[in-house]
N, C-alpha and C positions, 0 to 999 in steps of 0.2 A: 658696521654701523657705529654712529658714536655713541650712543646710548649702552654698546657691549664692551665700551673701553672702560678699565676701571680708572676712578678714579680717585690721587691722594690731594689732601688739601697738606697745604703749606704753609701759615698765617702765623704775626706772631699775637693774633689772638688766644687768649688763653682761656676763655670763660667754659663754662659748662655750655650754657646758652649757643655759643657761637659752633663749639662740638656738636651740639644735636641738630642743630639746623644744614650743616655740613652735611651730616648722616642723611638727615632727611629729605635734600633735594640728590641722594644719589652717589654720595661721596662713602669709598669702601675705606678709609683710614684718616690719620690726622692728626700731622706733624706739627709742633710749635716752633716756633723759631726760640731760638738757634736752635740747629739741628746739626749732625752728624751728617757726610755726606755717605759715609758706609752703612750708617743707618737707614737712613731714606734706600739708599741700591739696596740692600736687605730686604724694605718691607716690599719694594717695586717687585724684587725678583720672588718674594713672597704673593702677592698680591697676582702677578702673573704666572705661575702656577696652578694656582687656586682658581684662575679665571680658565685657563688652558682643562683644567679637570675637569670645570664645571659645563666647559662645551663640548669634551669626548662625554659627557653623561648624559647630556643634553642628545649627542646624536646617536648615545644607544639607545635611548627612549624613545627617537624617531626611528630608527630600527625596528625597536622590539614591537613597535605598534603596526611599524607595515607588516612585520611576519606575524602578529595576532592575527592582523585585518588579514592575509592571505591566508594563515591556518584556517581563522572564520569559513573564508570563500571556498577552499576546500573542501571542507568540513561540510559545506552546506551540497556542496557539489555530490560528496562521497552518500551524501543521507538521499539527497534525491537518486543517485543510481540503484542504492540499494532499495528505494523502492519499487522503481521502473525493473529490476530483477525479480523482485518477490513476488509484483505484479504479472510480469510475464512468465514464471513457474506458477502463478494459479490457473493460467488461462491456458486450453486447447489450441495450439496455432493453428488450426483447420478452421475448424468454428469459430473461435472468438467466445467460447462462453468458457466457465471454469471449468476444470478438468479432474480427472480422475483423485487425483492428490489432495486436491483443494477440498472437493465434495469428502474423502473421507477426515481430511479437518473438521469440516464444519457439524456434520455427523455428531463426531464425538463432541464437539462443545456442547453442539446441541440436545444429545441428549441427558449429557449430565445436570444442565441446565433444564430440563425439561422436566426432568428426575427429580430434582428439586423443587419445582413448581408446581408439580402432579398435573401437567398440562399434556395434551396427546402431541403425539409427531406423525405424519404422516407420511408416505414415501412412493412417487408414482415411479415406474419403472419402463420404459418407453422403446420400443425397437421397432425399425421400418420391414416391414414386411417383403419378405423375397430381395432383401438389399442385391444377394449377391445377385440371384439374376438380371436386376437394374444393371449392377456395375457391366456384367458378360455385354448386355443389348447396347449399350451405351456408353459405356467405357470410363475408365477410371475417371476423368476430367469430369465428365457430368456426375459419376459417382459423388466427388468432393463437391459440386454443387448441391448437387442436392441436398448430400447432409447439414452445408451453409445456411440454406435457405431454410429446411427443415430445424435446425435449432435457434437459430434466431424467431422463427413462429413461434417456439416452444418458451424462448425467453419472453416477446410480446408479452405471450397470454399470461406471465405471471405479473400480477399487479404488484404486491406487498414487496418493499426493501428485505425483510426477514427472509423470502423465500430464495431457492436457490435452486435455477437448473445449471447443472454440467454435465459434459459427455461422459457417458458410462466406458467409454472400448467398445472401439468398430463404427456399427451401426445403432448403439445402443445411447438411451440420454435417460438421466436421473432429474426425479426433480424430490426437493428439497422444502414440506412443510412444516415451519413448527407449528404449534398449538393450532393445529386444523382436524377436526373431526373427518370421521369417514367421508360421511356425508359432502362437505365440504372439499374432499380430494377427488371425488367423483363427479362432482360438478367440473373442474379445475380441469380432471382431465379426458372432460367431455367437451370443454372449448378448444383444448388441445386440438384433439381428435378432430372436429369440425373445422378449425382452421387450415392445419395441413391437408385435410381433403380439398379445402378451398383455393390451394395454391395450384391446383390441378395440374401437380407435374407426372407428366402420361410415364405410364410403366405397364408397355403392352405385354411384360410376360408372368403379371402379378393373376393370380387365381381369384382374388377376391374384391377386385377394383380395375378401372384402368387409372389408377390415380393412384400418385405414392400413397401410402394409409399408411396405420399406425398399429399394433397389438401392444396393449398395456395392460399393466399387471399392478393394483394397490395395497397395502399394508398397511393399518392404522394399528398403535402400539403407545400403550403409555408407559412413558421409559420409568427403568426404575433400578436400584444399585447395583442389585442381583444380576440383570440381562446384559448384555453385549448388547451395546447396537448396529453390529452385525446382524444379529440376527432380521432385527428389524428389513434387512436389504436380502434376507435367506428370503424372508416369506413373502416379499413383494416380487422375489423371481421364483417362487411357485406357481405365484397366481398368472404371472409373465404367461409362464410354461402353458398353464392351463387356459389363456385366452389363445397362445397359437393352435391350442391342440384341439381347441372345440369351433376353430375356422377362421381366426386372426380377423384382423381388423376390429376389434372391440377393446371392451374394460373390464376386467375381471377386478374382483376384491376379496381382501381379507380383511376381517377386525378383528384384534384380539385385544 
């Protein structure tokens, strides 16, 4: 274009006046008459040079801005995969609800954070009763249903963002309350219990229902620096133990 041609003035103007007006409608130099003809091809071959430079710089900086803009894209691309990974390493591919890994993450935040606010934790412990003989009657495919169906109820019935069910292993689901009293967790997982009876999926070789049911086992604990909270999940699988052992399908509890 002409506007990228330089250009020299020639005149045998001499004033200041007449130089800066040259300059300022866009003139890059400015010869007086008389002139040298080797000078003028000097400043030309000067002049185009500097013009030649200033357009390989010009299109490294159109360069360097596409490979910013595409590093950008990448970059933005690499952060979304990383988290659709982090994502899917917290979640059960079975279920759909967070899984083993995740739940003892949030645990330990939880309780440090609990620990510090002298607030209770709470911890319901959840296993289907006679899973395996469902799976024998019924076969593995309804087996994976049902545990589908059964944790998704279990997710429903928790209302609060803070809370957290995921699957323990196997046939087993954890649920996840902070600053929830006994009281409180006993209710939670007596709508539990009441909903997955309501799904009435038949399990004609269950002793205590013709309906998948539940045996749960609760822990109330106020974290504190001293304790693991592990432990927390020792004594909600005693109390587990102690509801299959006194006829399953129930809620046993502990408070310490």
């Amino acid at each position: 274009m002409a506007k990228d041609i330089p250009v020299i003035f020639i005149s045998a103007l001499n004033g200041t006046i007449d130089k800066v007006k040259a300059f300022q409608i866009g003139g890059v130099d400015y010869i007086t008459k008389p002139f040298q003809v080797e000078e003028v091809l000097a400043r030309v071959e000067t002049h185009m040079k500097l013009h030649h430079m200033q357009k390989q710089v010009e299109e490294q900086n159109v360069r360097l801005q596409h490979e910013i803009t595409e590093r950008k894209r990448v970059e933005a691309e690499l952060e979304k995969s990383n988290r659709e990974l982090a994502r899917l390493a917290s979640f059960d591919g079975l279920t759909r609800i967070a899984n083993r890994r995740y739940f003892d993450h949030c645990l330990e935040k939880e309780w440090g954070l609990l620990a510090r606010q002298k607030a209770p934790l709470s911890l319901i412990l959840c296993d289907i009763d006679f899973f395996k003989r469902y799976n024998d009657t019924y076969g593995h495919q309804n087996g994976d249903d049902c545990l589908k169906k059964v944790a998704q109820t279990i997710r429903r019935a928790i209302k609060r963002p803070a809370d957290l069910v995921a699957r323990y292993g196997g046939e087993e689901f954890v649920v996840l309350l902070p600053q929830t009293d006994l009281n409180g967790a006993v209710k939670i997982a007596e709508d539990i219990k009441r909903e997955v009876r309501d799904l009435q999926i038949e399990h004609v070789k269950s002793d205590v229902s013709p309906y998948v049911s539940l045996s749960m086992g609760i822990c109330t604990m106020m974290p504190d620096q001293e304790t693991l909270s592990t432990e927390l999940v020792a004594v909600a699988d005693r109390a587990l133990y102690q509801a299959k052992k006194t006829g399953r399908d129930r809620v046993e509890t502990v408070g310490v």
